[in-house]
C-alpha positions, 0 to 999 in steps of 0.5 A: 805084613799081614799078622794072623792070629788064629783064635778057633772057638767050637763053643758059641761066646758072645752074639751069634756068629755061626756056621750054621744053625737049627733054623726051627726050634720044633725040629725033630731029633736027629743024630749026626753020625759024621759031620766033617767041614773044611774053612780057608780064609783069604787075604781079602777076609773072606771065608770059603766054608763047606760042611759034609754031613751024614745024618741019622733020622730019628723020626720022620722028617722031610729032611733038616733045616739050616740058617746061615746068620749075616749079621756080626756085631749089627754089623753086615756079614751076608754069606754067598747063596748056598750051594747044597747038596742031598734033596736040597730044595728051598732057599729063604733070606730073612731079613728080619731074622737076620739069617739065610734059611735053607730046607731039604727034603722033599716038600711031599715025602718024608724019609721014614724013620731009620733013614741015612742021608748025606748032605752037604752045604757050601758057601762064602762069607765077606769078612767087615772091614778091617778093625785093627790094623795092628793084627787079625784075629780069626773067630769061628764056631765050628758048630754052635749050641743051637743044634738039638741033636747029637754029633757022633763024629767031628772033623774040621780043618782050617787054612790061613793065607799066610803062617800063624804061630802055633801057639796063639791057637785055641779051641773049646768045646761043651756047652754055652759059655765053656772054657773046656780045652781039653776035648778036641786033638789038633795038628798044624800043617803048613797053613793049616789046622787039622782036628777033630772032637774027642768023643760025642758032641751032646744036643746044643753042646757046641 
């Protein structure tokens, strides 16, 4: 039987193993004014991820850039080609950088300051092979500290292919390297782990 411990961390600990992440450190501010994003997990240690979010610019900007990382550990993680959602146009994968790169926008037009958009991201991870045969523990920042903007609002949930014990879940929140667990209000339900953030989520808080 398949032991599952579910070990939800919102803060980056450790080597990159993100969701997404800011692919240019130039980046102009933005303010995401909702992000809401749903995570099923399957027996065969893949992970179906999509991210919704909506997105203030503050500035003007083509539109945001996100990276998917696929290395774990100098260990192969490649996700899925991304499918995406509100002006998506460029796809890049980096085989130096060790990440997927993905653009939106128009290349020729910029949304003028002021602009509200919706954009959404899904995609698949392949989990490596089994490490410990013993158990399976599942590890995944939900947003990560390389994100220079604001997070109004934070929702996500969760699903395990089989039951968990309620009290082997943990979540954190704030900056690199915070032990903070007292920002984020969840609930299970059957097999899943439906939350959000209390409050903002500041500039690379995670």
């Amino acid at each position: 039987r398949l032991s599952l411990t579910a070990l939800l961390f919102v803060t980056l600990l450790g080597s990159i193993f993100s969701c997404t992440a800011e692919a240019e450190e130039d980046q102009p501010k933005l303010t995401v004014t909702a992000y809401e994003t749903e995570i099923e997990v399957f027996e065969d240690k893949s992970l179906q991820v999509e991210e919704r979010m909506q997105i203030h610019f503050n500035v003007a900007r083509h539109g945001p850039s996100f990276g998917l990382s696929w290395i774990y550990h100098d260990r192969p993680l490649i996700p899925s080609i991304a499918q995406g959602s509100g002006d998506y146009f460029f796809h890049f994968r980096d085989f130096l950088s060790g990440k997927d790169e993905y653009r939106f926008g128009n290349p020729f037009k910029e949304h003028p300051a002021g602009t509200d958009k919706e954009y959404t991201l899904k995609y698949r991870y392949q989990w490596p092979a089994d490490e410990d045969p013993t158990g399976d523990e599942f590890y995944w920042n939900i947003i990560n500290d390389q994100r220079p903007y604001r997070h109004e609002s934070v929702k996500f949930k969760v699903t395990l292919p089989k039951p968990f014990k309620e009290s082997q879940v943990d979540f954190t929140s704030g900056e690199w390297g915070s032990l903070d667990e007292g920002r984020v209000d969840w609930r299970v339900e059957g097999n899943s782990i439906v939350g959000e953030l209390r409050g903002p989520l500041e500039p690379n808080e995670a």
